[in-house]
MDTraj code that builds the backbone (N, CA, C; nanometers):
import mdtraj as md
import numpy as np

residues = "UNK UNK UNK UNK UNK UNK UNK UNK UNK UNK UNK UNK UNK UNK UNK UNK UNK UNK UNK UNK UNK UNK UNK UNK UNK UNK UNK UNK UNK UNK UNK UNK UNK UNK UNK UNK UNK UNK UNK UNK UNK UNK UNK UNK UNK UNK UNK UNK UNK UNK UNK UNK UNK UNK UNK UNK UNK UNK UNK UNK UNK UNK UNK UNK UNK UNK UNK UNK UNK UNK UNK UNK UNK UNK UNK UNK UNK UNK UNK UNK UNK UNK UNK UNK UNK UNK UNK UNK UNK UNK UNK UNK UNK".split()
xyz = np.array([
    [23.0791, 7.0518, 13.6830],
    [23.1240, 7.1118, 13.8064],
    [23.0069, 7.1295, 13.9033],
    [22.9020, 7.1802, 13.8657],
    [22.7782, 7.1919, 13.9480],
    [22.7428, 7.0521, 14.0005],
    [22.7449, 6.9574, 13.9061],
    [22.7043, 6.8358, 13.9484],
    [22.7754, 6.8179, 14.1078],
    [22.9710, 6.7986, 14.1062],
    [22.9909, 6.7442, 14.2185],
    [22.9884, 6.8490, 14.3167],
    [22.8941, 6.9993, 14.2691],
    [22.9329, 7.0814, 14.4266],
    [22.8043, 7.0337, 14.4586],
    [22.6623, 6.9471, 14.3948],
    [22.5575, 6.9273, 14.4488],
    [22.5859, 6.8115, 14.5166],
    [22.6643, 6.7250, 14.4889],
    [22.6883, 6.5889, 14.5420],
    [22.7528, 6.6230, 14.6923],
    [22.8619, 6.7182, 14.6754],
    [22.9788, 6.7588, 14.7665],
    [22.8061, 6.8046, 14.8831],
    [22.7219, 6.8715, 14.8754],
    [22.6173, 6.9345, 14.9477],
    [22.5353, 6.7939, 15.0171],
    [22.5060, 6.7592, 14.9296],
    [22.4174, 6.6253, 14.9863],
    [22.5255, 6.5544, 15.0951],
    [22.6791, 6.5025, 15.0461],
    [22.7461, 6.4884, 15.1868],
    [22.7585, 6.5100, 15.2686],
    [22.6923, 6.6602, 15.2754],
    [22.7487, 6.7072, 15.3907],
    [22.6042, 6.7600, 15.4739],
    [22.4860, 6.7175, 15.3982],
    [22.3846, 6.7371, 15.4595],
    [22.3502, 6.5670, 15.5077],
    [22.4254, 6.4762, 15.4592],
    [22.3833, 6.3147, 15.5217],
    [22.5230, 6.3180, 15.6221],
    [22.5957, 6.3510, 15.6765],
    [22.6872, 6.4043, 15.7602],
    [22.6525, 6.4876, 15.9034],
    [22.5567, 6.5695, 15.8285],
    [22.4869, 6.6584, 15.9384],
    [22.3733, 6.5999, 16.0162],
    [22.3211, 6.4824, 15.9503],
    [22.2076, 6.4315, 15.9899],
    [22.2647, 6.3251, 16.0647],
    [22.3557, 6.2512, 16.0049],
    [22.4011, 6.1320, 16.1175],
    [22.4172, 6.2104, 16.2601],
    [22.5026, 6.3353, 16.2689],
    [22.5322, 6.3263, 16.3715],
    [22.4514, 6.4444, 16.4554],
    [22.3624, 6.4501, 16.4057],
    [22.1906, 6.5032, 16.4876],
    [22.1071, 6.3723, 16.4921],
    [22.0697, 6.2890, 16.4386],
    [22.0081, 6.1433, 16.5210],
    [22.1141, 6.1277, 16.5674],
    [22.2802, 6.0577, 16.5919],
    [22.3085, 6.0253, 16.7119],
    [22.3439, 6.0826, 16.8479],
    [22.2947, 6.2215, 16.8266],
    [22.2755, 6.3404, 16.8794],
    [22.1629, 6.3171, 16.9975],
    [22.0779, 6.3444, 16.9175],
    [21.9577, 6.2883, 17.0359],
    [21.8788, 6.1582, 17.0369],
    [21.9871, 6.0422, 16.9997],
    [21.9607, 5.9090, 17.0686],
    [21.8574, 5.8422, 16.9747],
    [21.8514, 5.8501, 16.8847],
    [21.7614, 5.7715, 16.7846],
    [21.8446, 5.6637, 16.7763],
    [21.7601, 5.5682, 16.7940],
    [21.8580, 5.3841, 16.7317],
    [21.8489, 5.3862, 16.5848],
    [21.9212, 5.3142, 16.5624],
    [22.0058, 5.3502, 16.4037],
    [21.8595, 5.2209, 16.3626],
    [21.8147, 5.1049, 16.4148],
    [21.7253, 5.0308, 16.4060],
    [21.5667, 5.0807, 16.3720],
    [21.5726, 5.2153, 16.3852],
    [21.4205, 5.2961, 16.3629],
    [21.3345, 5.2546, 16.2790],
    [21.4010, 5.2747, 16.1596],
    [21.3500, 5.2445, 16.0517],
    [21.4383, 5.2286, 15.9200],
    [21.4295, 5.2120, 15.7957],
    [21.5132, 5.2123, 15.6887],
    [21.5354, 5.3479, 15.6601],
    [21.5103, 5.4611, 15.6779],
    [21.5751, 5.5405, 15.6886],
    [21.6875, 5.5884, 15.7491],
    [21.6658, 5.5454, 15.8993],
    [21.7606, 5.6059, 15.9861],
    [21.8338, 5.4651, 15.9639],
    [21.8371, 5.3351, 15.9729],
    [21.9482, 5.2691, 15.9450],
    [22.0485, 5.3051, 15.7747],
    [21.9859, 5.4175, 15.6919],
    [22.0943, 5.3893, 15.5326],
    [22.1789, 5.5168, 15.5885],
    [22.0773, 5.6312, 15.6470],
    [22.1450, 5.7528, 15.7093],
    [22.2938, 5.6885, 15.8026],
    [22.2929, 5.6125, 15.8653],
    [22.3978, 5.5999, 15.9783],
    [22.4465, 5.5065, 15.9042],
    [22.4437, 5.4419, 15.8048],
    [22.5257, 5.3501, 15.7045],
    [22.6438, 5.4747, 15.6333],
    [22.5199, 5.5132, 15.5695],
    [22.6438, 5.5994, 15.4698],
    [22.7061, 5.7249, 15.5387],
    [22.6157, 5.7950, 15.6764],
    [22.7173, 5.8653, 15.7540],
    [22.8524, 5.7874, 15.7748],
    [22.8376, 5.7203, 15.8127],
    [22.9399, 5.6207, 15.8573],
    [23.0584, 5.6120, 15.7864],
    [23.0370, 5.5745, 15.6268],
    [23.0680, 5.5695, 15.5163],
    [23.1551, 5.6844, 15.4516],
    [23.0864, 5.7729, 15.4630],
    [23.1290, 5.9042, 15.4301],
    [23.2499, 5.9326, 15.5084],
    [23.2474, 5.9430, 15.6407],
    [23.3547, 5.9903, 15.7623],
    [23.4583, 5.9042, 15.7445],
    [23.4980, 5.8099, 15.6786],
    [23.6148, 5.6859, 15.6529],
    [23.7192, 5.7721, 15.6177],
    [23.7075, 5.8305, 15.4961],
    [23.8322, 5.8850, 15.4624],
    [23.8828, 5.9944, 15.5682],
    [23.7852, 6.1071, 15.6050],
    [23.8189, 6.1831, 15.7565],
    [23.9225, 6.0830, 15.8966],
    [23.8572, 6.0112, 15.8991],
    [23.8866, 5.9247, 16.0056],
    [24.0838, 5.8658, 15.9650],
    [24.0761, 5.8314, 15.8490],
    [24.1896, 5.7793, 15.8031],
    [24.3007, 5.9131, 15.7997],
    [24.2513, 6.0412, 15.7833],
    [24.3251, 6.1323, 15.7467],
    [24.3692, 6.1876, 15.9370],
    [24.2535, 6.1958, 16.0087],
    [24.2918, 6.2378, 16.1633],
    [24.3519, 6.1429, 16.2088],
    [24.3652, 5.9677, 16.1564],
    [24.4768, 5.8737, 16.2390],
    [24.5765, 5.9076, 16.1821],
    [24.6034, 5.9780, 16.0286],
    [24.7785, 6.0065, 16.0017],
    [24.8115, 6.1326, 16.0307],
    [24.7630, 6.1863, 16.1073],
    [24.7833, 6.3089, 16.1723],
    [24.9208, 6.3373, 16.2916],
    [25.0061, 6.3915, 16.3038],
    [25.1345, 6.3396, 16.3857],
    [25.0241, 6.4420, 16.4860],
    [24.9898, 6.3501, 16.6024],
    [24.9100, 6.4104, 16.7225],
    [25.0053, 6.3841, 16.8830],
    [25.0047, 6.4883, 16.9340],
    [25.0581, 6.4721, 17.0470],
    [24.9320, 6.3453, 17.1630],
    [24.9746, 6.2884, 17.2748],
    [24.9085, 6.1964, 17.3506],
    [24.7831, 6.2805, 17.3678],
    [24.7671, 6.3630, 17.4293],
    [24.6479, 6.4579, 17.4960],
    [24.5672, 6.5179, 17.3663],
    [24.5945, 6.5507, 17.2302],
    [24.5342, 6.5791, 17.1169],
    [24.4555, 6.4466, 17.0631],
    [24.5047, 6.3333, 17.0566],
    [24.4575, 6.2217, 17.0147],
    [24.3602, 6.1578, 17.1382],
    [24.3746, 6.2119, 17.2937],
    [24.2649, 6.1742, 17.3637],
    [24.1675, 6.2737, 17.3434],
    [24.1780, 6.3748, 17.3198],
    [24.0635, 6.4730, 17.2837],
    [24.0012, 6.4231, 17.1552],
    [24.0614, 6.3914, 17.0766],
    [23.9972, 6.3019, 16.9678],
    [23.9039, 6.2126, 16.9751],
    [23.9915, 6.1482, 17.0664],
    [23.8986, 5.9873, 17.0564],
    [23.7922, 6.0107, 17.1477],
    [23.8131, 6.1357, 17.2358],
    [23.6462, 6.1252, 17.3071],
    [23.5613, 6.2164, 17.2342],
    [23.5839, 6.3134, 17.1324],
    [23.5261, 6.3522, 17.0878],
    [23.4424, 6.2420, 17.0135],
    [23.4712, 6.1309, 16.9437],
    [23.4430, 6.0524, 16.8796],
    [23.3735, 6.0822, 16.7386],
    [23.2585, 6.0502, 16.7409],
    [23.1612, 6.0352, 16.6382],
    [23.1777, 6.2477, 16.6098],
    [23.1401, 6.2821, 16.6837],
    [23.1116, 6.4493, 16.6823],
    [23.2772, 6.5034, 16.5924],
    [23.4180, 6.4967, 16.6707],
    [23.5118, 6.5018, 16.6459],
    [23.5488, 6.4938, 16.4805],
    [23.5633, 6.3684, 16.4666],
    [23.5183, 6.2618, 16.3263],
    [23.4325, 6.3716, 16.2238],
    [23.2946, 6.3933, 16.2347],
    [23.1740, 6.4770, 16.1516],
    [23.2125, 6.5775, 16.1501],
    [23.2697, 6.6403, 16.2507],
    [23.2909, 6.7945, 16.2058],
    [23.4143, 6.7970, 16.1166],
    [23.5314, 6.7631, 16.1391],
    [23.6388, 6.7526, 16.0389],
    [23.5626, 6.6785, 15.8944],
    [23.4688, 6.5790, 15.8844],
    [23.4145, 6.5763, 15.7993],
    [23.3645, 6.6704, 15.6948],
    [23.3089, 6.7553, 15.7756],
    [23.1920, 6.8658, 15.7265],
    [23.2665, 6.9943, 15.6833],
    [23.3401, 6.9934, 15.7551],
    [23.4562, 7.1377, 15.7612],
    [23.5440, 7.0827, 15.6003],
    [23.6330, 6.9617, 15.6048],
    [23.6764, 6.9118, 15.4769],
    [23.6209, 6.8978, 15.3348],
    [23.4967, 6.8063, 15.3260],
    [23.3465, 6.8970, 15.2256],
    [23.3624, 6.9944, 15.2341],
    [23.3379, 7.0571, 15.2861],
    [23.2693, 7.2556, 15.2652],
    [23.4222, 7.2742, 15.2006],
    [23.5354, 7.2901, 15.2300],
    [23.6479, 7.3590, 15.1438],
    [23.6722, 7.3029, 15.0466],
    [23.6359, 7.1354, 15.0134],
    [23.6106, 7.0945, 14.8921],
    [23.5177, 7.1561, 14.7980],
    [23.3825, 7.1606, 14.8295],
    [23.2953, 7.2531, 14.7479],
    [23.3505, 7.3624, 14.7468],
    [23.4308, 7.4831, 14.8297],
    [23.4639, 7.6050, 14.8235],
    [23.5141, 7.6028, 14.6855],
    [23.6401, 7.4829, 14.6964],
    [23.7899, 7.5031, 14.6289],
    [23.6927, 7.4838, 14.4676],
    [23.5902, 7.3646, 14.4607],
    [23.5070, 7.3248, 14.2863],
    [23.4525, 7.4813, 14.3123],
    [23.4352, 7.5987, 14.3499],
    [23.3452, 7.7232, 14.2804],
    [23.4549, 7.8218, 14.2740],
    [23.5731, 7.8249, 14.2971],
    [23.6880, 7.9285, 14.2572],
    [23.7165, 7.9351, 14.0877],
    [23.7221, 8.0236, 14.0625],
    [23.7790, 8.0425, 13.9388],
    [23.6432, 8.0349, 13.8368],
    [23.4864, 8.0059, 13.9043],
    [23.3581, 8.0129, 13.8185],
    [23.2838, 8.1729, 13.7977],
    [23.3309, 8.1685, 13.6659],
    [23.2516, 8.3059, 13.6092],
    [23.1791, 8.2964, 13.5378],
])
top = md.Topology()
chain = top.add_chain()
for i, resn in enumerate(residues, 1):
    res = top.add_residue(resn, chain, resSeq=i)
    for name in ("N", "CA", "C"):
        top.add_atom(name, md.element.get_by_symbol(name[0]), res)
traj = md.Trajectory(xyz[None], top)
């Protein structure tokens, strides 16, 4: 159990980082760092992304979406992790 709330943490700290470099404009080209960071950010946000397109959204909710974009996307990311890790430490005594 500890294992995936450390894993569930690291997601959501390579989550936090994608979207602070594309935050303040770092090219994903920097270096091999910042290109695996914006790989597996990327990576990570798929299933988020798949879950906010089956979302029954009114027209004006889904344009707030889509300009939110990348930011929009990460935070439902980050917010979804975190109650995942919440939900793996309930019931640990």
């Amino acid at each position: 159990m500890a294992l995936l709330r450390t894993v569930l943490v690291l997601i959501i700290f390579v989550i936090l980082a994608h979207m602070g470099l594309a935050y303040s404009g770092i090219n994903e080209d920097l270096n091999g760092l910042t290109r695996s960071i914006y790989s597996l950010g990327k990576l990570l946000e798929i299933p988020i992304q798949v879950i906010l397109d089956a979302l029954p959204t009114s027209a004006e909710q889904r344009r707030s979406i889509e300009q939110g974009g990348l930011y929009s996307t990460g935070l439902a990311a980050v917010v979804i992790y975190f109650i995942l890790f919440l939900l793996l430490g309930i019931g640990r005594r």
